[in-house]
N, C-alpha and C positions, 0 to 999 in steps of 0.2 A: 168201926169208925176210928178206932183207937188206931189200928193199924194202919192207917189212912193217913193218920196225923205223925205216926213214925218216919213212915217210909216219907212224906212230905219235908220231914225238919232233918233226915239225914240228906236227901236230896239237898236241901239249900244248906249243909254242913260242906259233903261234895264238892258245890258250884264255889264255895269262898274258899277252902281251902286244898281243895284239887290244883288248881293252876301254883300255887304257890309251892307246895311237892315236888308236883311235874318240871316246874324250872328249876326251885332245885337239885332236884337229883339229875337235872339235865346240865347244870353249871359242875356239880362234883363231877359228873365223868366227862366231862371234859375239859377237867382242869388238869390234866398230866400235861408234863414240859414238851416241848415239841421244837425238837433242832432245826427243824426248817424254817421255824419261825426267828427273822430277821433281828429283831429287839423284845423289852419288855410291856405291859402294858404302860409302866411310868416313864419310858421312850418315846410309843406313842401317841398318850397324851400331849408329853412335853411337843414332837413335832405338830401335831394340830395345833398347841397353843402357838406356835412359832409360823404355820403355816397360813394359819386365817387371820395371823399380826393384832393377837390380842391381846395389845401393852396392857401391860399389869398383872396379868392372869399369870398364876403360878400354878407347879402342881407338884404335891409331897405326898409321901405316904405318910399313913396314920394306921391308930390302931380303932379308931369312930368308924370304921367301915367305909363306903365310896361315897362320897358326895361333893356338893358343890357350898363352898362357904363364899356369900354373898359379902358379906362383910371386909374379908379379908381379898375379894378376889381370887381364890386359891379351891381347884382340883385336886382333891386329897381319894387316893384309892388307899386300900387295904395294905397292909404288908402286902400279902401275899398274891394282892391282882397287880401292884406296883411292882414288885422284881421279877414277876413269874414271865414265861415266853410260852404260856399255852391258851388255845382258844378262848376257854372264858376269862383269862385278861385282858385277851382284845374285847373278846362282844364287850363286859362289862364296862373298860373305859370310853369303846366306843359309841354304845350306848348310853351311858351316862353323859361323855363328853360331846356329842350331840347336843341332847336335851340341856345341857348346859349351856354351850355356847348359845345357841338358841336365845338361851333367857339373860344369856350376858353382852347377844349384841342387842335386845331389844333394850335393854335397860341401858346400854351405851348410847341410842338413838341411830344405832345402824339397821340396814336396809340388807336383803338379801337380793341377789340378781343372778346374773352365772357365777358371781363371785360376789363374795364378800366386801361393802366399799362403805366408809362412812357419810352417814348422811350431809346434805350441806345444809 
């Protein structure tokens, strides 16, 4: 019964911290620079922020990691997802920069359609 209860609490050890592993070690190796790639990730935030015409919205790096500061209106990535030209700077900003704008047109009172348009 003992071993029942092992194999039970490494299983749900596993299930929470498996996926966190798995992406990261999936973000380190693919985080080498890559010359094909046109800009940085703090490039292409900045053009989303310029693309979807989100007055106000800035985006710096920081050394706090990637996030979104509500307060300030400001996209802040890493050093290192902000100058870098390799895959996980983009997933990362654009992944983050999604689920941001997201939360920064709702909270604008904008509407999404095929495009982007402030509500009336």
């Amino acid at each position: 019964m003992a071993l029942l209860g092992i194999i039970a609490f490494l299983a749900v050890l596993a299930a929470i911290y498996g996926p966190q592993y798995w992406v990261g070690h999936t973000m380190r190796r693919h985080s080498v620079e890559r010359p094909d790639f046109p800009g940085t990730g703090g490039e292409m935030a900045q053009h989303l922020v310029e693309r979807f015409e989100l007055a106000g919205v800035g985006v710096e790096a920081t050394d706090a990691g990637d996030h979104y500061d509500p307060e300030t209106r400001m996209v802040r990535l890493s050093n290192a997802n902000f100058d870098a030209a390799s895959l996980t700077a983009v997933a990362v900003r654009h992944t983050r920069s999604a689920t941001h704008y997201s939360i920064i047109a709702a909270n604008a009172g904008w509407r999404s359609g095929n495009h982007w348009q402030a509500s009336q």
